[in-house]
Legacy VTK file of the C-alpha trace (Angstrom):
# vtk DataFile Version 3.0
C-alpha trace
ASCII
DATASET POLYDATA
POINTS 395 float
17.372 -19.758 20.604
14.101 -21.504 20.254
11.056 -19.125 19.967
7.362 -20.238 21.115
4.472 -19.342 22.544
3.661 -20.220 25.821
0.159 -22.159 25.987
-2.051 -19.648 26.634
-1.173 -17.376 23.772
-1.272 -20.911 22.120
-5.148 -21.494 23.097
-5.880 -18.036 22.001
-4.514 -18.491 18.609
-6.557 -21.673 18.113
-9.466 -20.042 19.591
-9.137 -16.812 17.146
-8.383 -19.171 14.345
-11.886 -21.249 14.661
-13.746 -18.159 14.806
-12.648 -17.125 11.713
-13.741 -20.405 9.856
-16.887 -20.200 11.799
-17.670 -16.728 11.108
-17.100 -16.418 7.507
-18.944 -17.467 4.594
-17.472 -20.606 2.746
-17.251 -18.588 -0.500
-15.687 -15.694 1.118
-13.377 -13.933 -1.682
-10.322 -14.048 -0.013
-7.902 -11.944 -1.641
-5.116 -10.284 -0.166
-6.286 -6.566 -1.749
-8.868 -5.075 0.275
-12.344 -6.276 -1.292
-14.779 -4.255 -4.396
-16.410 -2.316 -1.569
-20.308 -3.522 -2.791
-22.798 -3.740 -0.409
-22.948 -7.088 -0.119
-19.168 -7.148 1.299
-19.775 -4.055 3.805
-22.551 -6.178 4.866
-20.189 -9.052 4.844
-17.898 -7.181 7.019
-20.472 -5.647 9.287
-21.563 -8.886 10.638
-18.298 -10.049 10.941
-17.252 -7.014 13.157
-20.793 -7.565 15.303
-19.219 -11.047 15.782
-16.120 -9.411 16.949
-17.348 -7.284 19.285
-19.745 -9.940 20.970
-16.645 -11.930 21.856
-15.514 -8.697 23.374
-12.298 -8.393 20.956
-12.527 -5.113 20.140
-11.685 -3.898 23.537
-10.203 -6.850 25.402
-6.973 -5.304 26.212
-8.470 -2.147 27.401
-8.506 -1.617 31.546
-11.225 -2.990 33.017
-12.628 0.987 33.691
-13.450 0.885 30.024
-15.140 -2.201 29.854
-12.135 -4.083 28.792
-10.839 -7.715 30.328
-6.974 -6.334 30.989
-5.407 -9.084 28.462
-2.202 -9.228 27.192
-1.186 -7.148 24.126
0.411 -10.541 22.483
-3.511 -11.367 21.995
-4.427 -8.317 19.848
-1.196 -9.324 17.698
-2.875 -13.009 17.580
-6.010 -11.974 16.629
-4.394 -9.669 13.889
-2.643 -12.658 12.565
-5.552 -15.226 12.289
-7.483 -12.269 11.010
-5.111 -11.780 8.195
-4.755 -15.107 7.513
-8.005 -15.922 6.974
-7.893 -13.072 5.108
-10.778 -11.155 6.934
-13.072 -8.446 5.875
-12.536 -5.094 7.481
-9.299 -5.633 8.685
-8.609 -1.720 7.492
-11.207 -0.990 10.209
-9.814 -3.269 12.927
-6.870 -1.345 12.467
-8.619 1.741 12.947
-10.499 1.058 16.138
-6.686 -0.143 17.615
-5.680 2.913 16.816
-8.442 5.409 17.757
-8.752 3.249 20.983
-5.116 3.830 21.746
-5.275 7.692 20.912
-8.047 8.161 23.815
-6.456 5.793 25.907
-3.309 7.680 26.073
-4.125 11.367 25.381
-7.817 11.567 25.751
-9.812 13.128 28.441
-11.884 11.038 30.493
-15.377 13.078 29.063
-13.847 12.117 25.457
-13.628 8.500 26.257
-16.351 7.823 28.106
-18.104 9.562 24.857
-16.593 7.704 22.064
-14.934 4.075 23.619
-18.327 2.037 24.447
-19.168 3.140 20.448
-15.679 1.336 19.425
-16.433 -1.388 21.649
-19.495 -2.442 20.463
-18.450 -2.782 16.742
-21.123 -0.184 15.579
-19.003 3.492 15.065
-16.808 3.415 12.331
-13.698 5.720 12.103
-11.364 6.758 9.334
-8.029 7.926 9.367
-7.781 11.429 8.481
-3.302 11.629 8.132
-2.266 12.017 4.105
-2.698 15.524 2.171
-2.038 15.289 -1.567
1.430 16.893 -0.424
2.162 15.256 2.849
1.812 11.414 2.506
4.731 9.908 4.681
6.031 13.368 5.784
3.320 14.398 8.406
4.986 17.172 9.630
3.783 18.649 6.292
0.187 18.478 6.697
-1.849 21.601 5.541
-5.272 21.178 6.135
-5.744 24.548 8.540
-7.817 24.160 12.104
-8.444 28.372 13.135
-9.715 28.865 16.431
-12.834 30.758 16.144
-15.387 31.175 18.745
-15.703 28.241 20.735
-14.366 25.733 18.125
-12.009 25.523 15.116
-12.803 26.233 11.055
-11.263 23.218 9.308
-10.713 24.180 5.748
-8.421 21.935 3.245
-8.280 18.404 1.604
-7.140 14.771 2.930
-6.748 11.785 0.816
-6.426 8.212 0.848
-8.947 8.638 3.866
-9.410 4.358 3.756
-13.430 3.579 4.385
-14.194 7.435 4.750
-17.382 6.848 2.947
-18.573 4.232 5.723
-17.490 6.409 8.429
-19.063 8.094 11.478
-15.963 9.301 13.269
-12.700 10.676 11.874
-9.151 11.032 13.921
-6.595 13.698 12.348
-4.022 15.702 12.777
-4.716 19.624 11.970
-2.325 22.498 11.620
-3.507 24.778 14.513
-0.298 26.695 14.751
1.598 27.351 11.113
4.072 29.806 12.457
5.297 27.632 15.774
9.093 27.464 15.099
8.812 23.478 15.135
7.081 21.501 12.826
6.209 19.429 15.213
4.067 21.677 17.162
2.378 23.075 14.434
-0.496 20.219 14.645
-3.193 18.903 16.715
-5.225 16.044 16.848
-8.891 16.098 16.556
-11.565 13.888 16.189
-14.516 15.217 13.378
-17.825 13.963 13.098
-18.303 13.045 9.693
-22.127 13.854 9.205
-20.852 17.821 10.237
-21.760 20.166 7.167
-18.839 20.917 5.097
-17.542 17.940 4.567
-17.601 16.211 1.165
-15.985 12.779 0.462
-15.079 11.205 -2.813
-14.321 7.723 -3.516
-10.978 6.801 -5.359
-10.950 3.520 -7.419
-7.368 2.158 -6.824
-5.366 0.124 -9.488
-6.600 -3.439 -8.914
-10.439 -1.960 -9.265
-11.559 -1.532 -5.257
-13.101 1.538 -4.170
-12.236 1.528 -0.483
-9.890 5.027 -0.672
-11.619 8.466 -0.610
-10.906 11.666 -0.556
-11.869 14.112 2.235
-12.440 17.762 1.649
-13.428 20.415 4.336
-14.484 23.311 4.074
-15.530 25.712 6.514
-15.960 22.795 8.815
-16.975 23.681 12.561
-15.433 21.461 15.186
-16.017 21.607 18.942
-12.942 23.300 21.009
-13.952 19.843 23.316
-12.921 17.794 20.278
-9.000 18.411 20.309
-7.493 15.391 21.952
-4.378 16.037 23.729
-2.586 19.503 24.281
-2.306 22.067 21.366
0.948 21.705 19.320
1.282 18.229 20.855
-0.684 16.221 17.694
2.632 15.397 16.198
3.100 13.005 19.244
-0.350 11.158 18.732
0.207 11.180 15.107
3.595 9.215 15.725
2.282 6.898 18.484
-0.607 5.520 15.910
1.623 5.624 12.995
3.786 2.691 14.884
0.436 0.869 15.660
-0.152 0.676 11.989
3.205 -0.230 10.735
3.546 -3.168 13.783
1.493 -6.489 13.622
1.608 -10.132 12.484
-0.517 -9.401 9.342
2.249 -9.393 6.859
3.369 -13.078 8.155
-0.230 -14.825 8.115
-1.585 -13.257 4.738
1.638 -14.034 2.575
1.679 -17.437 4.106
-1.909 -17.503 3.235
-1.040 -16.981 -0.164
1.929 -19.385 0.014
-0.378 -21.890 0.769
-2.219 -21.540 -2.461
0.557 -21.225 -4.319
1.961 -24.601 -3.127
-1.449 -26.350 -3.683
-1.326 -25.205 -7.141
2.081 -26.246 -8.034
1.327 -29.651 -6.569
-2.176 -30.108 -8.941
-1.008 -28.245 -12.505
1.002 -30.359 -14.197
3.248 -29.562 -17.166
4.278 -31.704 -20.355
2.812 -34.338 -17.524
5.244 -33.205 -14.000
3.596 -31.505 -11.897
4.958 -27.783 -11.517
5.833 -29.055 -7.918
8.627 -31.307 -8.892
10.105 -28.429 -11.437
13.572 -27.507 -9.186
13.028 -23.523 -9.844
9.385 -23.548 -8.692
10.696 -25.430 -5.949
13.092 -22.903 -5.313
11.164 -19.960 -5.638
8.573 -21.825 -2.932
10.933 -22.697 -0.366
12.523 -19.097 -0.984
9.344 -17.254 0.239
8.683 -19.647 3.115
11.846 -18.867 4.778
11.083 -15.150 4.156
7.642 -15.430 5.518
9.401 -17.240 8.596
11.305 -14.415 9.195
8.983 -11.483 8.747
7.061 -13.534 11.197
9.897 -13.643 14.082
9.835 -9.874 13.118
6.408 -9.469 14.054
6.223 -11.212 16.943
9.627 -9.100 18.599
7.331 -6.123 17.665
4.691 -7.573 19.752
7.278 -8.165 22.526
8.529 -4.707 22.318
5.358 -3.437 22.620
3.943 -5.536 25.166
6.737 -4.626 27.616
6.455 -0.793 27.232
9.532 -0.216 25.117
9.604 2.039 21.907
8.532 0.412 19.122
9.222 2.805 16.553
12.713 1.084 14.991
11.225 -2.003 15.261
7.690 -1.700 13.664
9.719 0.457 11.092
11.395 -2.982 10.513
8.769 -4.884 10.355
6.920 -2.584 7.904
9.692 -2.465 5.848
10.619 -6.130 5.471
6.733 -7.354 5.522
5.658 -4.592 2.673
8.825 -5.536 0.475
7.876 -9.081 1.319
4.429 -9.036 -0.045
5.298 -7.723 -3.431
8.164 -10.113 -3.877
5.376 -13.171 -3.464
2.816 -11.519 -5.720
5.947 -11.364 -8.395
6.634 -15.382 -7.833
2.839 -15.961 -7.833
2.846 -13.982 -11.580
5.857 -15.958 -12.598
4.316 -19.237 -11.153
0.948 -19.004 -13.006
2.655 -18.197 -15.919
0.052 -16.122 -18.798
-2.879 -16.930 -16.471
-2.071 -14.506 -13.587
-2.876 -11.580 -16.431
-6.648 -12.852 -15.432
-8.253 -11.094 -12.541
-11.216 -12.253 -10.937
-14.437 -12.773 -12.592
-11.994 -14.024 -15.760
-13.813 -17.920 -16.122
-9.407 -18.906 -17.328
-8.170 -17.350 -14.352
-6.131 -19.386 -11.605
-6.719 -19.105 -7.669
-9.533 -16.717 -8.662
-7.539 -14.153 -9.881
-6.413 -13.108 -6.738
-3.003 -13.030 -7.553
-3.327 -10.700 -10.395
-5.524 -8.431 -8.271
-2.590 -8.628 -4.901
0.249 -7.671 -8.010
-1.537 -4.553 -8.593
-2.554 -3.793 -5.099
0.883 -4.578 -3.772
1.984 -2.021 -5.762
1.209 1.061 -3.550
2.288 -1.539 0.022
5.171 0.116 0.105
4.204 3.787 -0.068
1.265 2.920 2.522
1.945 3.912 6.088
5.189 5.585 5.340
7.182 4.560 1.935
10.659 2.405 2.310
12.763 5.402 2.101
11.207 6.174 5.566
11.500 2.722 6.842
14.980 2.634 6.328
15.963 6.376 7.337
13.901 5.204 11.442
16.039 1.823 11.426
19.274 3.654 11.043
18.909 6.890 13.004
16.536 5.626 15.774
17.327 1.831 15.375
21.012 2.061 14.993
22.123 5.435 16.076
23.414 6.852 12.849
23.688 10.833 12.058
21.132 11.506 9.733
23.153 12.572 5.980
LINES 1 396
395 0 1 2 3 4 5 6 7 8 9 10 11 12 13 14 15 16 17 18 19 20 21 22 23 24 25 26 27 28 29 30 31 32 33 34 35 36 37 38 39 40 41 42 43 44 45 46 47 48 49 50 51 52 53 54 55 56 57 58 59 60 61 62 63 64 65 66 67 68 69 70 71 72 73 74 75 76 77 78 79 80 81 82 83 84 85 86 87 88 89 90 91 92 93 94 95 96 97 98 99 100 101 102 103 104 105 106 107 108 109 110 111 112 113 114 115 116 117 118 119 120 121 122 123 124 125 126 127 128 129 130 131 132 133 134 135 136 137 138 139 140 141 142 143 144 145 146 147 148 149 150 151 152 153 154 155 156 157 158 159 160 161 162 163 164 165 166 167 168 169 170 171 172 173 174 175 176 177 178 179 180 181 182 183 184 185 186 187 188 189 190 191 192 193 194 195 196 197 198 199 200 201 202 203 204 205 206 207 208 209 210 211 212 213 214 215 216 217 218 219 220 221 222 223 224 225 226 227 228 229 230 231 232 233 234 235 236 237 238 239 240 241 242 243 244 245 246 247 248 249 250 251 252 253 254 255 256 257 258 259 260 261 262 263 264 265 266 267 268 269 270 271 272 273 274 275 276 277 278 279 280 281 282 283 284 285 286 287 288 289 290 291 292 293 294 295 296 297 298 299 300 301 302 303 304 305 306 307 308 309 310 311 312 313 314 315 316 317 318 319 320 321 322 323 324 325 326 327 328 329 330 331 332 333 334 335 336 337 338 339 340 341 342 343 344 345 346 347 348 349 350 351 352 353 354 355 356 357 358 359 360 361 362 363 364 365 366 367 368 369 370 371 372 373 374 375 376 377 378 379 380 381 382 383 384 385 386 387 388 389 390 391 392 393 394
């Protein structure tokens, strides 16, 4: 079986892949980690979402009622993969709005999305993802953080973490535990959306490993939020939770930003030379190279059946899990050949005046590091594929 795009999805690629070289800087820092958070990236980024918005991409697969243009989904997975590729700023927030778009779209009222979808349109409210607790990271069925009714709204009191660009945030989405003694776990929560400027709330910013500042931590307490704010049923938060969760496992970015990478790696190899041969010509290199290229092919064709799946209305839980799994595992397998490729230079990180490709590789080995707990660790990858992919009785 032969596998391509037809020529429209083929145009829109093209098209999404010359606004990226148009719209970003020629020195952008184009790491594969998400960038140091300074102003002068947010503003960076800010422009570069403005840009995204004019061309209407932030809602173009929306219905027309919203002040979408009804397009397929297979162009939101194109965008995502020039995006990654050219290694984009606020990608983490492009994410977002896909997923805050697709909670309103599917279990908001039509007051909450006439309220909140012309601000995620137009590029200007940012939201954050309010899902791990310090004790319920990939299991969300174990989220604490308390929602009482009281009155005509609901005291939020608890902690979230790894709340990704909470600091730059207007909006958050999260699922709250409005009912502790319901006899399922899964109707325990609801989902809410919490205006960030609301007192109560205090957020901290967590430098990761590789030095980036982008994580926070979220705490609440005695936070008031309006009754009109729940989106969905009561109890039913577990479903909205599980429908965004496969948005953010799905997508081409895993392809496009290792290949990327690839790229760089290859032009190295063919310009360093050692005891005179370039590293190009040394048969392990060589090896290792062609190695990640086939694996980047296939995470791709992964991808792309997600977008497929998707597109057509069938569950894409088993395979996003899939692609998750394979694309995460991926990434930190080419960060380890880029370390072994660069040899005692890839200890440099950027800013180092030694280091090699900018020290982004040294900087994507560190970051790559927590890939594979984000968005639900392997363990939970692999435990969807075989019970919901393959049908297997859960041990």
């Amino acid at each position: 079986m032969e596998f391509r795009l037809t020529e429209e999805q083929e145009r829109f690629l093209r098209e999404a892949n010359d606004f990226m070289a148009r719209q970003l800087p020629a020195d952008w820092l184009r790491g594969g980690a998400p960038e140091d958070e300074t102003d002068e990236w947010w503003e960076v980024s800010r422009r570069f979402l403005d840009a995204l918005a004019e061309k209407g991409w932030l809602s173009h697969t929306w219905p027309k009622a919203y002040g979408g243009k009804e397009r397929p989904l297979m162009e939101d997975a194109l965008l995502g993969e020039a995006m990654a590729f050219y290694k984009a700023p606020a990608m983490d927030y492009w994410y977002r709005w896909k997923m805050i778009s697709a909670l309103l779209m599917h279990f908001g009222n039509e007051e909450q999305k006439k309220r909140h979808l012309p601000g995620i349109a137009s590029g200007r409210v940012y939201w954050c993802q309010g899902f791990s607790e310090t004790g319920a990271g990939s299991d969300l069925g174990a989220v604490q953080v308390r929602a009482e009714e009281k009155d005509d709204c609901f005291v939020v009191n608890g902690q979230k973490i790894w709340t990704s660009g909470a600091h730059r945030s207007q909006w958050c989405f999260a699922p709250l535990m409005t009912d502790p003694n319901a006899e399922k776990r899964s109707r325990r929560l609801s989902m809410f959306l919490i205006d960030m400027k609301t007192p109560g709330i205090t957020v901290n910013r967590l430098e990761s490993l590789e030095g980036a500042a982008h994580l926070c931590e979220t705490f609440f307490d005695d936070v008031r939020v309006p009754k009109e704010n729940m989106v969905g049923e009561r109890g039913r938060g577990w479903l909205g939770a599980m429908a965004l969760v496969n948005i953010e496992r799905s997508g081409l970015g895993s392809a496009s930003l290792t290949q990327r990478i690839l790229e760089e790696l290859v032009a190295h190899a063919k310009e360093t030379k050692l005891n005179g041969v370039p590293l190009s010509q040394n048969p392990v290199i060589r090896h290792k190279l062609a190695q990640m290229a086939i694996e980047i092919q296939v995470c791709r064709m992964l991808a792309y059946r997600t977008a497929w799946v998707q597109a057509t209305g069938q569950d894409v839980t088993s395979v996003g899990a899939m692609v998750k799994l394979y694309g995460s595992e991926l990434m930190q397998r080419l960060s380890s050949t880029g370390m072994q490729i660069l040899g005692p230079h890839a200890q440099l990180v950027p800013g180092s005046r030694a280091a090699k490709l900018g020290g982004l590789v040294a900087r994507d080995y560190m970051w790559n590091l927590s890939i594979t707990i984000a968005a639900g660790t392997s363990e939970i990858q692999r435990l969807i594929i075989a019970t919901m992919g393959l049908g297997l009785p859960r041990m």
